[in-house]
C-alpha positions as CSV (number, residue, x, y, z in Angstrom):
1,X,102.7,76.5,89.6
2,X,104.2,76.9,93.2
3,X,104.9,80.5,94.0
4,X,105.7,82.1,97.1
5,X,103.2,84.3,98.5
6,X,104.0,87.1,101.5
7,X,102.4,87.8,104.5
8,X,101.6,90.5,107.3
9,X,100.8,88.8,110.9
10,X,99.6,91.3,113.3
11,X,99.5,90.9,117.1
12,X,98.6,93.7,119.5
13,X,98.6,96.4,117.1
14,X,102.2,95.5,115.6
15,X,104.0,93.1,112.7
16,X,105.0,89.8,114.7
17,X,105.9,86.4,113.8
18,X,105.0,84.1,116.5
19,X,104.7,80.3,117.1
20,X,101.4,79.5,116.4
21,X,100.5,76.6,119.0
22,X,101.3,79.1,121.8
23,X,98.7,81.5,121.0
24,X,96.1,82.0,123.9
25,X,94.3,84.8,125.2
26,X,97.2,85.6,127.4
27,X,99.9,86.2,124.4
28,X,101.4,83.8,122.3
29,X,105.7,83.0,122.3
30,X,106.9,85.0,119.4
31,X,109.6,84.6,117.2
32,X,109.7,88.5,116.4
33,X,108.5,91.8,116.4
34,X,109.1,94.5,113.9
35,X,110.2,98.5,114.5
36,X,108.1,99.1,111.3
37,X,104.3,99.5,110.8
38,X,102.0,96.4,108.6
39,X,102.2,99.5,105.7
40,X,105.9,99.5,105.1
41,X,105.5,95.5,104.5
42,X,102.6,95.9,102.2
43,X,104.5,98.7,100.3
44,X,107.3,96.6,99.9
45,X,105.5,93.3,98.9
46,X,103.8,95.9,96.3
47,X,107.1,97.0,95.0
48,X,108.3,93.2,94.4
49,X,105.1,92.8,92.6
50,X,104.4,89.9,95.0
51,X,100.5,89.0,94.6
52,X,98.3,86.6,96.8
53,X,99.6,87.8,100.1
54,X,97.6,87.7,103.5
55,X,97.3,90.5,106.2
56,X,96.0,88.5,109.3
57,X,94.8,89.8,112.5
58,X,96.0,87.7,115.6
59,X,92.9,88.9,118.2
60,X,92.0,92.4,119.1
61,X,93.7,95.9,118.7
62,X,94.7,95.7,115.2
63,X,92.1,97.5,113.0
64,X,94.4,100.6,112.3
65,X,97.2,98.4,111.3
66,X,95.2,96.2,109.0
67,X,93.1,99.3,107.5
68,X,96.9,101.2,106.6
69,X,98.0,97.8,104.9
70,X,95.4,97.5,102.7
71,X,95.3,101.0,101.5
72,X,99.0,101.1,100.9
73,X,98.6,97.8,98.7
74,X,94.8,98.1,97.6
75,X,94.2,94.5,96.0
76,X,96.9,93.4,96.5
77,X,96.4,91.7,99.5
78,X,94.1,89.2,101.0
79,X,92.7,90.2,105.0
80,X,91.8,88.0,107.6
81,X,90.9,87.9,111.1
82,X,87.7,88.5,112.9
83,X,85.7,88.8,109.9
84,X,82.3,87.9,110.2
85,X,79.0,89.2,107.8
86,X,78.4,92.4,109.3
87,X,82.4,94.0,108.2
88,X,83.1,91.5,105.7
89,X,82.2,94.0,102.5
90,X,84.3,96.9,104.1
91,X,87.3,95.1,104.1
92,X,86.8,94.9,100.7
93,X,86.0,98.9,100.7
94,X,89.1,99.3,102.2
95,X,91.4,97.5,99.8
96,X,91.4,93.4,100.2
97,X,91.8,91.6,97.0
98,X,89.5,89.0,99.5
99,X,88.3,88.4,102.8
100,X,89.5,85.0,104.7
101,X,86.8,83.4,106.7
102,X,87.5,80.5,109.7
103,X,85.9,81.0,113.0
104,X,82.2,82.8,111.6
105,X,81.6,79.6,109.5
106,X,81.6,77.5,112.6
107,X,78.9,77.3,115.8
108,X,79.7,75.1,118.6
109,X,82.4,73.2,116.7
110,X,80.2,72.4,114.0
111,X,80.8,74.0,109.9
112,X,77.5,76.5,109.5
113,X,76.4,75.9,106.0
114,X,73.5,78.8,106.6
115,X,76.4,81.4,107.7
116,X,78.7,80.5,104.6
117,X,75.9,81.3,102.3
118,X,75.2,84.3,104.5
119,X,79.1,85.2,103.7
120,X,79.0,84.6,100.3
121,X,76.0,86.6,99.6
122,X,77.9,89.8,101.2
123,X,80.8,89.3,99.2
124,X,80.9,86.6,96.9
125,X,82.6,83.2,96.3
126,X,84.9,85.1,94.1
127,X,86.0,86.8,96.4
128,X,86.1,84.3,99.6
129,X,89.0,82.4,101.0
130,X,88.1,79.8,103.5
131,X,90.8,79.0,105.9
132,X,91.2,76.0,107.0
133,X,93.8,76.0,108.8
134,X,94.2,73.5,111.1
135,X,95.8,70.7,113.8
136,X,96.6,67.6,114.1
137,X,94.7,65.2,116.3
138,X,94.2,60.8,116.6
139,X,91.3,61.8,113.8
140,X,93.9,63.6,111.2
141,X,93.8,67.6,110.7
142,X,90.9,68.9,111.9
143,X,90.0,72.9,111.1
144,X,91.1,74.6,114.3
145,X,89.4,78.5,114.9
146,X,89.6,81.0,117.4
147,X,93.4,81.6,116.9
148,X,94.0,78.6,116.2
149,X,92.9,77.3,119.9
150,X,89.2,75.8,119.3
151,X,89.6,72.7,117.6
152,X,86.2,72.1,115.4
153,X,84.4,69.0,114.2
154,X,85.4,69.5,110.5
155,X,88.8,67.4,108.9
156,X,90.7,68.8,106.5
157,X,90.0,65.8,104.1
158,X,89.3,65.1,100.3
159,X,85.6,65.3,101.6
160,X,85.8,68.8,102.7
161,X,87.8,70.2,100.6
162,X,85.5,68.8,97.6
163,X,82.0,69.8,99.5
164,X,83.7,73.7,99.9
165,X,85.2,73.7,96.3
166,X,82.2,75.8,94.9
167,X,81.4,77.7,97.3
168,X,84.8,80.3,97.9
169,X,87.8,81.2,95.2
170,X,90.5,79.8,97.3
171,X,91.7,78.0,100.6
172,X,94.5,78.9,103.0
173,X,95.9,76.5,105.1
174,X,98.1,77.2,108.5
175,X,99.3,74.1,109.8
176,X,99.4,76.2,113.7
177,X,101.3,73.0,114.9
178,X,104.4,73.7,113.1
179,X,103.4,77.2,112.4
180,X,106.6,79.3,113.4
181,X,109.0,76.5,114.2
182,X,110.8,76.9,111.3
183,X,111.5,73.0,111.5
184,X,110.0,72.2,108.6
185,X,106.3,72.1,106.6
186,X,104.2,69.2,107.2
187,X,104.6,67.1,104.1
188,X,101.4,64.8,104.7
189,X,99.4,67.9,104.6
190,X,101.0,69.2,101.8
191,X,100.5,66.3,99.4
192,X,96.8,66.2,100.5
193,X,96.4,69.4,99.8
194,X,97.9,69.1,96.4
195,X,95.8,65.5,95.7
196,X,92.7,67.2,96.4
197,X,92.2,71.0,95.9
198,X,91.4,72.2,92.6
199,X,90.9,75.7,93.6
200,X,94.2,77.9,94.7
201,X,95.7,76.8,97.6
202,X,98.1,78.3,100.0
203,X,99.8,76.0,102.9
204,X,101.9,78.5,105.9
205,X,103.9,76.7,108.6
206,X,107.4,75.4,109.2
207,X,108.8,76.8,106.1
208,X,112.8,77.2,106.4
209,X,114.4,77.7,103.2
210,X,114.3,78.7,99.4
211,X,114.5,74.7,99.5
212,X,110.9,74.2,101.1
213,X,109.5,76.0,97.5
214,X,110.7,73.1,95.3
215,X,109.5,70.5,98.3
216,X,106.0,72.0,98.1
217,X,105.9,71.9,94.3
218,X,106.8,68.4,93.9
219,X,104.4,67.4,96.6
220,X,102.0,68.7,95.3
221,X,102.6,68.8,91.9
222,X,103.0,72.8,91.6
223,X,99.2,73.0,92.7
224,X,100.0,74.9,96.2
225,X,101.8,78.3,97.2
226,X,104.0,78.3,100.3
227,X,104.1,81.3,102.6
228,X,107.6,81.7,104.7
229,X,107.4,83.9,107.8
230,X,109.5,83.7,110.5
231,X,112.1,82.3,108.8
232,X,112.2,85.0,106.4
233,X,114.8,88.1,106.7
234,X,112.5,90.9,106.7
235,X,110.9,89.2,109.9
236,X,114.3,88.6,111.4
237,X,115.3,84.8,109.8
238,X,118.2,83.5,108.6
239,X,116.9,81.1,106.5
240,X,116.1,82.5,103.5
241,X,115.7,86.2,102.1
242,X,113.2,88.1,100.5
243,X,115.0,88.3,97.3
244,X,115.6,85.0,96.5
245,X,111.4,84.6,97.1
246,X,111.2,87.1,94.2
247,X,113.9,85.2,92.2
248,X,111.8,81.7,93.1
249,X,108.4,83.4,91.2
250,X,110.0,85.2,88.2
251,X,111.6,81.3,87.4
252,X,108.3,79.7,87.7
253,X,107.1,82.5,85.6
């Protein structure tokens, strides 16, 4: 069933919420930065007993950041960003429940079947995310990497989804075009999402209000989890508050 699921988006060594479509190299237009440290939020999203979350890591300068999350909440959150075969397991050492994978399963645009097996045998499928977060384009959402700035060869389609099924434990999803707007998610992609996946599915972007929950569950049928960032009080929204996130899962519960 539809729950809500937290998250901890780190940008130049601090807790930001930004609008994903500006991202670059040069900075990115944020939304928000937070006085407190990525370990205060995973402590807190530990005390709600909120599960599933993500710790992401927006570019460089953030390994201290990350490394103090995941110890402060040790399984209980998910980590990616910059994760490639080579650190993969220490994330893991270091306290992710999983590791999320975009940009390393990709060469030239193109999905690496070799380096997804190379991934999986590191850490295993149960305990791989593939992200798959993505853009829109005249072809339909196609997986976008690199912060969200290299758009790839691969669709986010019932093809995909079903060829990746076996090989991971679950998918995350940004939608970076509406990611941070706070003007809504992207209901197409939702109700794809929740037509085709089978595995757990989270879908961030454009989320807005308590209100977005129940639209996610009955577009998808209760088969995806919605993430609210900047939207969300403890990142500086108005739209909807932490607590009633909480309150949302203990009803579906």
């Amino acid at each position: 069933m539809t729950a809500f699921r937290p998250c901890i988006d780190l940008h130049q060594g601090q807790v930001k919420q930004i609008v994903g479509g500006s991202l670059n190299d040069q900075g990115a237009k944020t939304n928000f930065v937070s006085t407190q440290d990525a370990a205060y939020y995973a402590e807190l999203y530990c005390q709600q007993g909120l599960t599933g979350g993500h710790v992401i890591a927006l570019g460089p300068n953030n390994q201290q950041q990350v490394l103090a999350a995941l110890a402060a909440y040790p399984g209980g959150m998910q980590f990616g960003g910059g994760v490639n075969r080579e650190n993969a397991a220490s994330y893991l050492e270091a306290g992710a429940s999983h590791i999320i994978v975009t940009s390393f399963l990709f060469e030239n645009g193109d999905f690496s079947w070799p380096r997804l097996e190379q991934i999986k045998s590191e850490v295993g499928a149960d305990r791989l995310v593939i992200d798959l977060s993505c853009r829109k384009t005249a072809q339909g959402w196609m997986i976008a990497t690199d912060r969200w700035q290299t758009i790839t060869h691969t669709a986010v389609d019932r093809q995909t989804i079903a060829e990746l099924e076996n090989h991971c434990a679950e998918f995350l999803i940004h939608a970076a075009d509406v990611e941070g707007l706070q003007a809504g998610i992207d209901r197409e992609l939702v109700s794809l999402l929740g037509d085709c996946c089978t595995l757990p599915t989270t879908y961030a972007g454009g989320a807005r209000s308590v209100a977005d929950l129940e639209l996610v569950k009955s577009l998808s049928k209760g088969k995806v989890d919605l993430t609210i960032g900047s939207a969300l009080d403890i990142f500086g929204g108005a739209g909807v508050t932490l607590a009633e996130c909480v309150r949302w899962n203990q009803l579906q519960s």
